[in-house]
N, C-alpha and C positions, 0 to 999 in steps of 0.2 A: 498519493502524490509521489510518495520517493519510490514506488515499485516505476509510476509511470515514464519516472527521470530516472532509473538504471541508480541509485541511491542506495548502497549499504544502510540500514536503519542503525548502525552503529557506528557509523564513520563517522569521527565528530566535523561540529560544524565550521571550523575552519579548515580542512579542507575539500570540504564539496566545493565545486567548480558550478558554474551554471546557474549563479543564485539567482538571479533574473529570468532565465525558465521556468525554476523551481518556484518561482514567487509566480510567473504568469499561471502556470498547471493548477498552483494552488488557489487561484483566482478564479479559474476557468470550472473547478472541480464545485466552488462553492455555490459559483453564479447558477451552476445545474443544478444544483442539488435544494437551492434553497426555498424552492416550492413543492418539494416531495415531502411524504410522511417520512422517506425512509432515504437513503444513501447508496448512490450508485456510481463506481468508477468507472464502468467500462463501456458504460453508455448504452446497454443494455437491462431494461428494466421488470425484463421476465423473471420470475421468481429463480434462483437458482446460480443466475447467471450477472445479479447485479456488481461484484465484485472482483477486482483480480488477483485479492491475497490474502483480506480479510476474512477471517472463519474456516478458512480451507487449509488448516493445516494437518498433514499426510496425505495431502489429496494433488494430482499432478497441475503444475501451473497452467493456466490459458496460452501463455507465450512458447513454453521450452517442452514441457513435457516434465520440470526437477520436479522432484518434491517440495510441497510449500514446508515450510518450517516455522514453528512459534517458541518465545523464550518471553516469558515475566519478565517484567521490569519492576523497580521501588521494592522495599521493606518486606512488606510481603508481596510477592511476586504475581500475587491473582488483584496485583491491585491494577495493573495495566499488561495487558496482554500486546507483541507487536508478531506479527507474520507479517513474514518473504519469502522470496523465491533465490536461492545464494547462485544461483547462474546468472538470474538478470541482474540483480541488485548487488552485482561485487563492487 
């Protein structure tokens, strides 16, 4: 959702702009999803291809060509894992 809305995953959340996008994306992503086994952002549900940031990180974005990137979050850091792509998502 915040790759699809251009979203730093670290920008806090008073000042993201667009919350009402971000709430429709987040709506639109669930309503897809919620009859699969499995999770797909990009609207593509071939294996490989179901993602546009999740699990792919060192590997080049679908949009730009950056590098995806990941950084732990929480106490211990493998407790929640986030990737992005720091061109789209500044």
């Amino acid at each position: 959702m915040l790759f699809l809305r251009g979203v730093h995953p670290w920008r806090p959340a008073g000042e993201v702009t667009g919350l009402d996008a971000l709430v429709s994306t987040a709506q639109q992503l669930m309503d897809a999803n919620k009859e699969r086994p499995g999770q797909v952002t990009t609207g593509v549900a071939r294996p490989g291809e179901q993602m546009w940031v999740y699990g792919r990180a060192g590997r080049p974005c679908r949009r730009c060509g950056t590098t995806i990137r990941a950084a732990g979050q929480g106490g211990d850091t493998t407790e929640r894992v986030t990737f992005w792509c720091p061109r789209c998502q500044s």
